[in-house]
Each structure stands twice: as C-alpha cells, then as structure tokens.
C-alpha positions in Angstrom: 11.0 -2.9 13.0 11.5 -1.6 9.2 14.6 -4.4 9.2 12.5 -7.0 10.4 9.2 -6.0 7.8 11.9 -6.0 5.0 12.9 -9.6 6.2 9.9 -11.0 5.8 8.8 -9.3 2.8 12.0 -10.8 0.8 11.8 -14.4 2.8 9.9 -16.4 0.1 11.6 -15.2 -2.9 14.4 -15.7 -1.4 13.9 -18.7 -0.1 12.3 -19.8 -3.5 15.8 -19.1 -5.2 17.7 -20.8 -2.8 15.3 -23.9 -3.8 15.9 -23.5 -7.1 19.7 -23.3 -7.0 19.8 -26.3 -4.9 17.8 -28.3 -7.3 20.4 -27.1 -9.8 23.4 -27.7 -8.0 21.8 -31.5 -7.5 21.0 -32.4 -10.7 24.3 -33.2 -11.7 24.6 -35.4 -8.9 21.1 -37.0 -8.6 18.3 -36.0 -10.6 15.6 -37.5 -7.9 17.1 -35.2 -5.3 16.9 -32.4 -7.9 13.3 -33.0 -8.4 12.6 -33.5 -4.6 14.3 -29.7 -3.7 12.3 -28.1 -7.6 8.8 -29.8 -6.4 9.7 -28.0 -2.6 10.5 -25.0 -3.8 6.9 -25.3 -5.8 4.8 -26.2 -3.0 6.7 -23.5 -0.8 5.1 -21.0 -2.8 1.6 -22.8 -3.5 0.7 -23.6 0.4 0.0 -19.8 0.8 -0.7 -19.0 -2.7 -3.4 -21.4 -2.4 -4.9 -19.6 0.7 -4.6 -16.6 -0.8 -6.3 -17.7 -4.2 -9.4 -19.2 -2.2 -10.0 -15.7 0.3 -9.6 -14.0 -3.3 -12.1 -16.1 -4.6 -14.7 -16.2 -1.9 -14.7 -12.7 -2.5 -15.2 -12.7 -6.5 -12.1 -11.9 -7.3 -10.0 -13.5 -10.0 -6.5 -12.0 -10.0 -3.6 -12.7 -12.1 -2.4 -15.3 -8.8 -5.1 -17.8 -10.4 -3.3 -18.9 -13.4 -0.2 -18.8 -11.6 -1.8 -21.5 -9.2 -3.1 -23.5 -11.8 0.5 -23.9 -13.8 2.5 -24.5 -10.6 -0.3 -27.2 -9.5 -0.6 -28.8 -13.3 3.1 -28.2 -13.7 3.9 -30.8 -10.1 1.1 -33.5 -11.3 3.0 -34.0 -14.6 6.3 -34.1 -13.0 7.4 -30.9 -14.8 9.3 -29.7 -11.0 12.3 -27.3 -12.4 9.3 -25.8 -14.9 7.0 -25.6 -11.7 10.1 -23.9 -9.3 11.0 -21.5 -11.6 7.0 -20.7 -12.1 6.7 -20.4 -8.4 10.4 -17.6 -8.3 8.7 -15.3 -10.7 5.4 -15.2 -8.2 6.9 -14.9 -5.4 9.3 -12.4 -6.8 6.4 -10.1 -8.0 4.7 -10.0 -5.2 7.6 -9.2 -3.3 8.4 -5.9 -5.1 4.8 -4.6 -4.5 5.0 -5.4 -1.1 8.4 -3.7 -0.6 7.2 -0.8 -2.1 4.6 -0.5 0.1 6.4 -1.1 3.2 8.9 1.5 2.1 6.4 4.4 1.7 4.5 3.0 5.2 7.9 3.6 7.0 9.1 6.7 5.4 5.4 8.2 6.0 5.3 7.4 9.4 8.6 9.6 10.2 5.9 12.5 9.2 2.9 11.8 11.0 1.8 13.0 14.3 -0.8 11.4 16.4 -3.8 13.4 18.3 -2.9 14.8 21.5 -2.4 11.9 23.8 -1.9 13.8 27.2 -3.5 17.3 28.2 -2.5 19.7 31.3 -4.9 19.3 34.2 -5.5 22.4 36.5 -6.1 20.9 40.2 -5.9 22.6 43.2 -2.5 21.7 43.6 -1.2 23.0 40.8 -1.0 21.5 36.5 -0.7 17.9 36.3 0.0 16.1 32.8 -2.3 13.3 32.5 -3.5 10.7 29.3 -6.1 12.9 27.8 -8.5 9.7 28.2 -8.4 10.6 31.9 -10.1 14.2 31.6 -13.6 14.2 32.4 -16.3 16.5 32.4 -15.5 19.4 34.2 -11.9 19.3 34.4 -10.3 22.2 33.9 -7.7 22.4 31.0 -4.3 24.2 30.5 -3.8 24.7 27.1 -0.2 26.7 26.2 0.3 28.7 22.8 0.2 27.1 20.1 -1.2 23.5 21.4 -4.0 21.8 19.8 -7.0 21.7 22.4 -7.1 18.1 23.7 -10.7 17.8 24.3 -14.0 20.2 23.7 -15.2 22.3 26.5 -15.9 25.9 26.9 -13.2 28.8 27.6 -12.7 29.9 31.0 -11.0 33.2 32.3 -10.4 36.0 29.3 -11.1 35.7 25.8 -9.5 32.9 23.7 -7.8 33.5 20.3 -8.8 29.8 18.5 -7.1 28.9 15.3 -9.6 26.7 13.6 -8.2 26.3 10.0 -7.0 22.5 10.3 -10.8 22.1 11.9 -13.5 24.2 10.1 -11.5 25.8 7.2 -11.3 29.3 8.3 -8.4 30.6 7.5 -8.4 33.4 10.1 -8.9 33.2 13.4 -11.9 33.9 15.7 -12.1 35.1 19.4 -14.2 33.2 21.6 -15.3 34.8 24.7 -15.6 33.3 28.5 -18.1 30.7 28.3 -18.0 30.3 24.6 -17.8 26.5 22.8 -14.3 25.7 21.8 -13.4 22.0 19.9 -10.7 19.4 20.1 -8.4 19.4 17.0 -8.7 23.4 16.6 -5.5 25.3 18.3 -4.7 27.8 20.7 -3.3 30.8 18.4 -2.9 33.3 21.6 -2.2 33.9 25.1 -2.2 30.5 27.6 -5.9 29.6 28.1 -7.8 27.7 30.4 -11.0 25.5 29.3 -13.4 23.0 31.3 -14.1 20.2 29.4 -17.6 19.4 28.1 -17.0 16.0 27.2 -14.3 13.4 27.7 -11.4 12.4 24.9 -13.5 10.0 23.0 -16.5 11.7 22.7 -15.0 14.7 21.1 -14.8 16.7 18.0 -11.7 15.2 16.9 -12.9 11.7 18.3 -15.7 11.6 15.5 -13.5 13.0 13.0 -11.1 10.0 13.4 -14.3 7.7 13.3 -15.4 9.2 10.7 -12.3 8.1 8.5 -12.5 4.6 9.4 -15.8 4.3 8.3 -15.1 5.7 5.2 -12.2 3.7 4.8 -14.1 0.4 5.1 -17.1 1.7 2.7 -14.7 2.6 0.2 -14.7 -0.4 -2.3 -11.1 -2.0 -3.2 -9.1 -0.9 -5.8 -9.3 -3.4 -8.8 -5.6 -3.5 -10.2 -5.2 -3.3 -14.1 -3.4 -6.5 -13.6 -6.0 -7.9 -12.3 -8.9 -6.8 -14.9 -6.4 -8.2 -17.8 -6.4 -11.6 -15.9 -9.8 -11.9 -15.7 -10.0 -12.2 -19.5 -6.9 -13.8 -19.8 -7.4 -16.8 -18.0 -10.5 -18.2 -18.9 -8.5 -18.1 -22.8 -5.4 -20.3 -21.2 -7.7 -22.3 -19.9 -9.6 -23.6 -23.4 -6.4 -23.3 -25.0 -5.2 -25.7 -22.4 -8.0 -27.9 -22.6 -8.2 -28.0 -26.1 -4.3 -29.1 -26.7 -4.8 -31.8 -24.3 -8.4 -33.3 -25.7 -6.8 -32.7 -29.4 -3.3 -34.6 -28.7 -4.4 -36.7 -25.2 -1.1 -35.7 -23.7 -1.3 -33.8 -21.1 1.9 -32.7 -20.8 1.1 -30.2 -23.5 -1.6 -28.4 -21.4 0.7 -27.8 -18.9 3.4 -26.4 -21.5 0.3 -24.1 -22.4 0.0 -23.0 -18.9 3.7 -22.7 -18.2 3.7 -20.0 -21.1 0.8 -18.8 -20.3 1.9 -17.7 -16.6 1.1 -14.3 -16.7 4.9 -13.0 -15.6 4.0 -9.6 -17.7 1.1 -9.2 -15.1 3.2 -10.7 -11.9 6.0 -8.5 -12.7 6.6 -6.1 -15.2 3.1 -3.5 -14.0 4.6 -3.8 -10.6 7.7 -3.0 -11.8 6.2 -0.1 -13.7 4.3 1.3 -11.1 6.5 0.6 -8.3 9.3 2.6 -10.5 6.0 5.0 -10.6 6.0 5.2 -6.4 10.4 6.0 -6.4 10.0 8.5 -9.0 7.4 10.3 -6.6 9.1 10.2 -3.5 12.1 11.8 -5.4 9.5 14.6 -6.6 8.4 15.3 -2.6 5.5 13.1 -3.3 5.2 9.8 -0.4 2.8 7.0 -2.2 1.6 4.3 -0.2 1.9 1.7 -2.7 1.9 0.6 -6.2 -1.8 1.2 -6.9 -2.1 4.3 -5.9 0.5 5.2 -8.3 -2.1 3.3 -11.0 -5.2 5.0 -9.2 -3.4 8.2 -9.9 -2.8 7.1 -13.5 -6.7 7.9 -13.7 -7.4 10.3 -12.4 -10.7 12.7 -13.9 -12.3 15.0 -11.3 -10.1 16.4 -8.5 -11.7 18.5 -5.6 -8.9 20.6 -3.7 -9.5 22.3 -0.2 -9.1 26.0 -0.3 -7.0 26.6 3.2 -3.5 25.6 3.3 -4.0 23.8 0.3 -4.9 26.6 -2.5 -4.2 29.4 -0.3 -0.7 29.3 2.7 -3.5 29.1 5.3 -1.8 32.4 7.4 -3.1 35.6 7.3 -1.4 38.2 5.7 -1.9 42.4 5.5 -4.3 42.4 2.5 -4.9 46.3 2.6 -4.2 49.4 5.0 -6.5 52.3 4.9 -5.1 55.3 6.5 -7.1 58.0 8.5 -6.9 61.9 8.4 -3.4 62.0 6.1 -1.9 59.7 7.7 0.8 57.4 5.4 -0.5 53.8 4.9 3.3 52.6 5.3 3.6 54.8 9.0 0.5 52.9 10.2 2.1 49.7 9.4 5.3 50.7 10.5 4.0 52.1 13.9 1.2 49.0 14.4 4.6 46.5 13.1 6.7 48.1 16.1 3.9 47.4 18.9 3.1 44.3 17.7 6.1 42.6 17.7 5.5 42.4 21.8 2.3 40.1 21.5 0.8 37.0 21.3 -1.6 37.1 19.2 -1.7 35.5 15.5 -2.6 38.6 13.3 0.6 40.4 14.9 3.0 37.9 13.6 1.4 38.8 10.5 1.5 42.4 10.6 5.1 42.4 11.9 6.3 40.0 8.7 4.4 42.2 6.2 5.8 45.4 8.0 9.5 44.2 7.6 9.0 43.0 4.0 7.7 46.0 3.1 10.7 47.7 4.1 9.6 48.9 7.4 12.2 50.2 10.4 10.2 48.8 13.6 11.4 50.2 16.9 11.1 48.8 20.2 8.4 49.6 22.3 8.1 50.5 25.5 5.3 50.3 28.8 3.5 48.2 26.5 0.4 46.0 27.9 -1.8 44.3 26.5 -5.0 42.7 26.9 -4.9 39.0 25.1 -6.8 38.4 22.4 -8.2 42.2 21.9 -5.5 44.8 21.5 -2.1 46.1 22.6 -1.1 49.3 23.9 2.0 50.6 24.1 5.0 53.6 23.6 6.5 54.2 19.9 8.9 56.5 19.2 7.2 58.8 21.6 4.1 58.1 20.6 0.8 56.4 22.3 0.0 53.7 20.0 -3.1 50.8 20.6 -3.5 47.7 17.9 -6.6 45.6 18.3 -10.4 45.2 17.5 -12.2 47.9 17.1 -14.3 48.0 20.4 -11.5 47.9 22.2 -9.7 50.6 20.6 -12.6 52.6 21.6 -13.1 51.4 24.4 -9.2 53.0 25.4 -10.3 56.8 24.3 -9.2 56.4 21.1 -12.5 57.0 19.4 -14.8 54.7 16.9 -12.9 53.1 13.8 -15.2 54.5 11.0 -16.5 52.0 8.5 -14.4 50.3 6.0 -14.1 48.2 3.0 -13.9 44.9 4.9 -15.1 42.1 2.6 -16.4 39.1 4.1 -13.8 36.8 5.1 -11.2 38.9 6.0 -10.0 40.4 9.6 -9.8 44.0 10.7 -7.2 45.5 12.9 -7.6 48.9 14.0 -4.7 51.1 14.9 -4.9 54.3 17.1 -2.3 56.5 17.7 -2.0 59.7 20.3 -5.9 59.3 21.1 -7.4 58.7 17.6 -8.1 56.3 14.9 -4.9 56.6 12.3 -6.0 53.2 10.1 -7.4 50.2 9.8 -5.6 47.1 8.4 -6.9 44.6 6.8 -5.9 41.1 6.7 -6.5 38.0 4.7 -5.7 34.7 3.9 -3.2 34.4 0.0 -3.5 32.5 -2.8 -0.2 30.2 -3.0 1.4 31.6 -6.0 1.4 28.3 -8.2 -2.5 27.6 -7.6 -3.1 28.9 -11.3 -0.4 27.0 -12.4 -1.9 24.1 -10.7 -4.9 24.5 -12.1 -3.9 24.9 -16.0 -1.4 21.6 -15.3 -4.1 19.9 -14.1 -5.9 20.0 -17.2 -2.8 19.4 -19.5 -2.8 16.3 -17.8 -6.4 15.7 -18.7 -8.5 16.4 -15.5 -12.0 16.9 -17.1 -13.5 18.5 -13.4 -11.6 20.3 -10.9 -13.6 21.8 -7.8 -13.3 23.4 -4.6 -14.4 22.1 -1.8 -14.3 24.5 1.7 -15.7 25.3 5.3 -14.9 28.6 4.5 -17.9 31.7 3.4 -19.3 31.3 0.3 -18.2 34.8 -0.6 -14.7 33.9 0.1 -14.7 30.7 -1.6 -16.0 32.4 -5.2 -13.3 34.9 -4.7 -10.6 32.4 -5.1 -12.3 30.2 -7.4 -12.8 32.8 -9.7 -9.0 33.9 -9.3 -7.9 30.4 -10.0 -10.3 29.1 -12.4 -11.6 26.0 -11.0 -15.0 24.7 -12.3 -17.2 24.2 -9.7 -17.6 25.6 -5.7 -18.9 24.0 -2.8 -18.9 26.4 0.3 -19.6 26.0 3.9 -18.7 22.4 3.6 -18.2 20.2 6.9 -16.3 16.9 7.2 -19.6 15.2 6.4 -20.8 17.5 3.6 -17.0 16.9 1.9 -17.4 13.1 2.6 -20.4 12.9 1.1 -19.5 15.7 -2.1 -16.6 12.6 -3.2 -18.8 9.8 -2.8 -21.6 11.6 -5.2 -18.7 12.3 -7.6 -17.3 9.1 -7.3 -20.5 7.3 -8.4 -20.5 9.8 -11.4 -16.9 9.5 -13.0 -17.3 5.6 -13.8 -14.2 4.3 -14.3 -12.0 7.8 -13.8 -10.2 8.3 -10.5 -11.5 10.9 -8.1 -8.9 12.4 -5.9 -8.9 14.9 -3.1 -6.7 17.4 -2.2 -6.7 18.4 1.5 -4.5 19.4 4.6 -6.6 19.9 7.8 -8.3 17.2 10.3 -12.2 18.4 8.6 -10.4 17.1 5.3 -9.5 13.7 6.6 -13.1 11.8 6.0 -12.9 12.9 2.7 -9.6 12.3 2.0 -10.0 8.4 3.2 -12.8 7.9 1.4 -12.2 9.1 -2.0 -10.2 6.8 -4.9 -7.1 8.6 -3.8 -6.7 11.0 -0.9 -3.2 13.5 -1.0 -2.4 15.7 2.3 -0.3 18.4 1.7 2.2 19.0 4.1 3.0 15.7 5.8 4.7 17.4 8.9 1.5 19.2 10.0 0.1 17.4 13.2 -2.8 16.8 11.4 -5.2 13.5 10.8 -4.8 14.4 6.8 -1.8 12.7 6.8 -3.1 9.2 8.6 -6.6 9.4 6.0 -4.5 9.9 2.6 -3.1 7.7 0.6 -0.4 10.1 -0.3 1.7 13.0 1.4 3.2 16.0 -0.4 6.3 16.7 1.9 7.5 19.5 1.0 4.3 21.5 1.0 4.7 22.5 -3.2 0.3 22.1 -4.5 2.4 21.8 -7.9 3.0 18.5 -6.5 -0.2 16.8 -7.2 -0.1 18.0 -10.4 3.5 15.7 -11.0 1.6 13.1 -8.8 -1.0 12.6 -11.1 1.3 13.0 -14.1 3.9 10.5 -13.0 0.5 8.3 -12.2 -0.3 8.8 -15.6 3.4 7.5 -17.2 3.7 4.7 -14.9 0.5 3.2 -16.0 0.5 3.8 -19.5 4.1 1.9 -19.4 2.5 -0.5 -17.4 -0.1 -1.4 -19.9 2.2 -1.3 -22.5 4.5 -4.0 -21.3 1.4 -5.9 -20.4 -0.1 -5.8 -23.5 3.5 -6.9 -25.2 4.1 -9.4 -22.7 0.9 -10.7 -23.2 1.1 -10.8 -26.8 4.5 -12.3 -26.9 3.2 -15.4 -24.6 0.0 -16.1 -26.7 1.9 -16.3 -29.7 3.9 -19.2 -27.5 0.7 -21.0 -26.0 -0.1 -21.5 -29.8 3.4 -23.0 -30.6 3.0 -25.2 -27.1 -0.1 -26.2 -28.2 1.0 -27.5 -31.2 3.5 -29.6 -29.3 7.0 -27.8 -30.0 7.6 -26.3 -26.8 8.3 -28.0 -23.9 7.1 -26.8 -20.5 10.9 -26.4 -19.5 11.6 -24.8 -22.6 8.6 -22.9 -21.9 9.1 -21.5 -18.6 12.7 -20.5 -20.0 11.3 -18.5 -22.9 8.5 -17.0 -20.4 11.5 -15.7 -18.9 13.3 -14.1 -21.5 9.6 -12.6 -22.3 10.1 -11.5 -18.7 13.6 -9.6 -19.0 12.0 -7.5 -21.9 8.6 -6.1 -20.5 10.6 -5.7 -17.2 13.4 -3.8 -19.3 10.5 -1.4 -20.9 8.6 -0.9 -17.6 11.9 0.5 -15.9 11.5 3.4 -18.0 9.0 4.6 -15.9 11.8 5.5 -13.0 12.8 8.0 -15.2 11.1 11.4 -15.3 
C-alpha cells in the first residue's frame, strides 16, 4: 500500500517531465509536434489544477496555485507551450514533495498506533468465548486478563478490581474498585484476572465518546493557513496589475504573460516546502514523527503550550516515594522484607516496591506459603518471618494491628507492611517527575514560549506540587477530556496568530490534542487514542523532544521565509524587466528557474541541525 501511495504521489511530476523531454527531443525534428507534447504536458497539470483552484476558491481561499493557473493558462493562449510545460513541472513538482512528506510520516506513524480493543472475552455458560466487542451487550459478562484495557463499561463482578486509570482520568496511581463498583472502557486492568458485566454496549462507552469527541474537534478546528499561502494573497493581486499594466502600456500581450511566467511563484511552490519538509526529516531523525509539512510551520509558532502531567511530565508509574518505619525498625529491612513478598503478586504497587527495593541495593529472598488476596494484601513467609503487604484494613484485618497515621499527602498511595503480628512501616508511593521536565521547561522558553501550563485530571494538591517543582505558569486541575478540550480552544482564541500546542499521552488527552493548532503524543507505542488525535508522536518517549520539535519548527520556518522573501524579491525585480519588454516568457521561465535552484539551495539548510 505505501508503494502504491508513493506511485501516485510522483505520477504527475513525473509524468510532466516525461512531457517535457519529449517536446524537447521533438523540436529538433518538428517544432509543431514539440508544441503539441509542451501544450499536453501544460493542460496535464491544469485539468486538476483547475479543480483544485475552484474548491479552493469556493472556500475563500487564494493560495499560491492561483497564479500558477493563471500563467500556465495565459502562457497556452499566446502559444508560449515550452514556457507553459516547464510552468506546469515546477507545480506539479512542489506539490509532490509536500505530499510525499506527508505520506511518509502517515506510514511510518501508523507502524506505532494501536486501535481500541476490537474483541473482548465473553463468559457463557460454556466457558470464554472471543467475540467483536460490538457484539457485547448489556449484561454480558466480561473476562478481562492483566494488563488488558477494559473493552466496554460495566461494573466489577467477583473480588475487588485493581483499575489503572492513568491513560483515562490522569491519576497516576491506581484505585481499587470493589464488587459492584463503576469501571470504564479505555482504563486497564493493573491486577489479578477480573470479571465485569457490561453496562452498556461498545459504542456507547467511555472510550466510544472519547473517540467522538476527537472527531468533532477535528472538524471545528479551522485549517491551517500556510505562510505560502498568506504571501500569495498579496502577491498576486501585484502580478496581476503589473500584468495588466504591461499589456495596456505596450498592446502586446505577449508581455503580460512574460510578467506572469516570472512571476510564477516557484519560491512559494517549492523552496518553503522544501524548507519545511527538510523541517519534518530532521524531526523524525530527532524521535519526533510530523504528519506533514505544516505542522513543522505550525510548530514554527508556537506561543502557549499546555502539557499533561501523567506520563507526560511525570513517568506515569508509581514509585516508593517514602518509608516510615515503626518501633526501630530500619526503613531499608521494611523494604527489603515487603520487596521479598511482593515479588509473588499481581498487583501494580508491588512491581514498584520490588524495582525500588533492588535499586536500592536490597537482597530479596524467596518467599514461601505465600497467599494473597488480590487487590488488598499478600501474606507470606520471609526468612522465617510472617510478613503481610497491603492496605491498611486488611493488614488489620489479619491480626496485625492498626497502621497508625502517617504523612500521606494527597495523591499518593500507602502500603502497610506487618511483620510477626505487628505494624513494622508504612510505604509510601508516588508518581516522579521525569528528570528533564525542568529542563523542558527552561528550553521551552529559550525557544520563546511566552505561556506554558499544566493541564491534568489529577488533585489539585498534586498538580501544584509539580507545577511548583517545574516552574510552569499556570495550573488547571481536575480537568476531564471536555474541560481540556475546551482550556485550548479558550487559549487558542487568545494567542492570535501564535500557535497553541498540547502536550499529552493518555486517551482523556486525545480531544484536546486533536483540537488544538498542534497536538504531540508522547510515546507513540502506547495503545492509546493520543497517538490517532495528534498531529505529531514523540517515539522514543524523551518530553525533551517537544522542546527540539518546536525548535526545529522554528528553523525550518524562519528558512522558509527567508528564501521566500529572496525568491520573491529576485522575481519582482524580473516582472519589472519583463514588463519593459526584455525578457521573453521562455527566457523567463528559464531565469525563474535558476531563481528556483538558489532559494531551493538555501531552504536545504534546514535538514541540517
């Protein structure tokens, strides 16, 4: 499929060359036939060009294509054909590079995406049967294994469920939900195998509105109005007059076309493509996918920038934050001795607590006779010694007496650890700033971001905490996919012309995401619908990498505008000379193209870093 979409992308330009050479090859021979293959090659390109000029058009929208049109049409009437041909290559050759650019980051970002769960586990009484996930109804029961995303909402049947939420809500940590409680499509099953009965079917769901929730935001948000296009529309109404005013002045109107053959603006076809679609390689080589050249110039920008806190300025795991030991006990032996247990069970905190236990240097032993009770606690033989991890209920609950209060902030978990019939600590776990968020931050505004914010579902108490440690400027807590949806449409209408671009990675980041000017998911190989909103994917999961996104943005279009400008400069001072009558269109359309060769040259430098 890529082959075939790479095909069609370089058909017309290559085509159009082929025309052009055969016109050539013909001239020698018969200069009729020459002109018959040049005019084909001409109308080749301005049969769709035409179409494409009029839907632009209908919808108010005068791009660069317009004078292009206009000389290839003028160009024909006279009988200028090689002048129109080689007018028509340049076009069809520009457009060509943004499209292949495009198609490029659409294939490479599809290797990365995963879809929503497309089939769930249905208990009958015969047994678990896979069927589409469109074919649960309410009341089916639902099989969902460690570590699956919940296919559809219902409520949890049989013992407690452990429910990751993060990619959902924005909690980093995650929450128990008892028999009978609510659980939601799109969050994950972070513990033992659970059953649920479904509440509603597939496309009702949680995730179901999420996903509709980014279309809709995709088709409010307005289109992006290309730099080329913005010069054109001042551009062309100039050609024109100048046009107009060498053919009235002289009454030949071979001269206005000569005006419109220099005037066809190749440093707008060509050379800010080239610029910015240098802009979109230099990304992907940076661990940054782009889909497309104008996001690369939306990036260019950029002025306020909201970031998601969970997985995006924090890892989005939970990690031992704190231990607080009881009665003498060593901090490290309560870790060690909770470490050892844990490394039997299922739940998500115990990964954790084994990781930190080991990094901190901590000889784990095996345990033995250990049982545990999914979802609230483990209990089990170290070293000789009873030891019982879990919530602090429970620990009581096994003879091991009340956990006494401690310093648990809001926003992070506690895990009480008993050993030999008491209370020997409590540990407490949290989610971790990535290391480069500051970094991030202070880049950010190097690269002159004027607002930076955080967005989050997360507690208000949590969110200041890691605001304040990373110096953003502004925090909005408790935020659901609607409130973050409708945060960047407020701050879009208040930046004017600068770029607003949000930084996310879970499925409640996706509406905003698709509706800002430019969405970035970080993390491309998380099943999430982050990925599908944005309109680019950090890969390698580096939040340093927005920073280069924006700054290669930045480069690309200030090299852009630069060869624009130049080119643009170079070809008025031409229109005047064609005006006056000493250039040619032939001679013309040759000199646009050595005007061509040197924006193109200077707009290459953006591949470099």
């Amino acid at each position: 499929m890529g082959a075939g979409l790479r095909r069609r992308e370089l058909a017309l330009p290559a085509a159009t060359l082929a025309g052009l050479a055969i016109g050539l090859a013909l001239f020698a021979v018969d200069s009729r036939a020459a002109d018959v293959a040049w005019a084909a090659t001409a109308v080749l390109v301005a049969v769709p060009l035409t179409w494409s000029v009029v839907r632009s058009l209908a919808r108010r929208d005068l791009g660069v294509d317009v004078i292009a049109l206009v000389a290839i049409v003028a160009a024909l009437a006279v009988g200028e054909y090689l002048a129109a041909a080689v007018v028509a290559l340049m076009l069809a050759g520009g457009n060509a590079l943004e499209a292949v650019a495009a198609g490029r980051a659409r294939r490479e970002l599809a290797a990365l995406l995963a879809r929503a769960p497309q089939v769930a586990l249905r208990v009958t009484p015969d047994g678990v049967e896979q069927v589409p996930v469109d074919e649960v109804v309410v009341g089916d029961r639902v099989l969902v294994r460690t570590g699956e995303v919940l296919p559809v909402d219902g409520v949890v049947e049989g013992e407690t469920a452990t429910i990751d939420g993060s990619a959902l809500t924005g909690e980093a940590l995650p929450v128990l939900v008892p028999r009978g409680g609510p659980v939601r499509s799109g969050t994950t099953n972070a513990g033992a195998p659970m059953e649920l009965r479904a509440t509603r079917p597939a496309r009702e769901s949680a995730y179901a509105a999420l996903l509709r929730l980014v279309r809709e935001a995709e088709s409010q948000r307005a289109p992006f109005v290309r730099m080329a296009d913005r010069y054109a529309a001042l551009f062309l109404p100039a050609t024109l007059l100048l046009a107009g005013a060498a053919w009235a002045l002289s009454g030949d109107p071979v001269r206005a076309v000569a005006v419109l053959v220099v005037a066809t603006p190749c440093p707008l076809i060509l050379a800010a493509p080239v610029a910015l679609v240098a802009g979109v390689s230099r990304a992907a080589k940076r661990g940054v996918i782009v889909k497309g050249a104008g996001v690369i110039e939306a990036l260019g920008g950029t002025r306020t920038v909201v970031l998601d806190k969970t997985g995006t300025l924090t890892l989005g795991t939970p990690r031992v934050d704190e231990i607080v030991p009881v009665d003498g006990v060593a901090a490290g032996e309560v870790l060690r001795l909770a470490g050892s247990l844990e490394q039997l069970s299922s739940h998500v905190l115990a990964e954790a607590v084994v990781r930190d236990a080991r990094e901190r240097g901590a000889l784990l032993s095996f345990p033995e006779h250990a049982e545990e009770e999914p979802g609230r606690g483990i209990e089990g033989i170290v070293d000789g010694r009873r030891v019982a991890v879990g919530s602090g209920p429970w620990i009581a609950g096994r003879g091991y007496g009340a956990a006494a209060p401690g310093p648990a902030r809001e926003g992070r978990a506690t895990v009480v650890v008993g050993v030999d019939g008491s209370i020997a600590g409590t540990i407490l776990m949290g989610d971790v700033i990535r290391p480069d968020a500051r970094d991030l931050i202070a880049r950010l505004r190097r690269a002159g971001v004027r607002e930076i914010a955080l967005a989050t579902g997360d507690q208000p108490a949590v969110a200041e905490e890691v605001a304040r440690r990373v110096g953003v400027d502004r925090v909005y807590a408790q935020q659901s996919p609607e409130d973050k949806l409708a945060l960047v449409t407020t701050l879009r209408a208040r930046s004017g012309e600068g770029t607003v671009v949000m930084v996310g990675d879970g499925v409640n980041d996706a509406p905003a995401l698709a509706g800002a000017d430019v969405g970035i998911a970080v993390g491309g190989a998380r099943a999430t619908a982050s990925s599908q909103a944005a309109d680019a994917v950090i890969v390698d999961d580096r939040i340093e990498r927005v920073a280069e996104a924006i700054e290669i943005g930045r480069r690309s279009l200030r090299i852009a505008r630069q060869s624009v400008l130049a080119g643009m400069g170079l070809s008025g001072v031409a229109m005047v000379f064609a005006a006056a009558g000493l250039i040619p269109p032939l001679a013309g359309a040759l000199l646009q193209e050595g005007i061509d060769i040197a924006v193109i040259l200077n707009a290459l430098r953006a591949v470099r870093g």
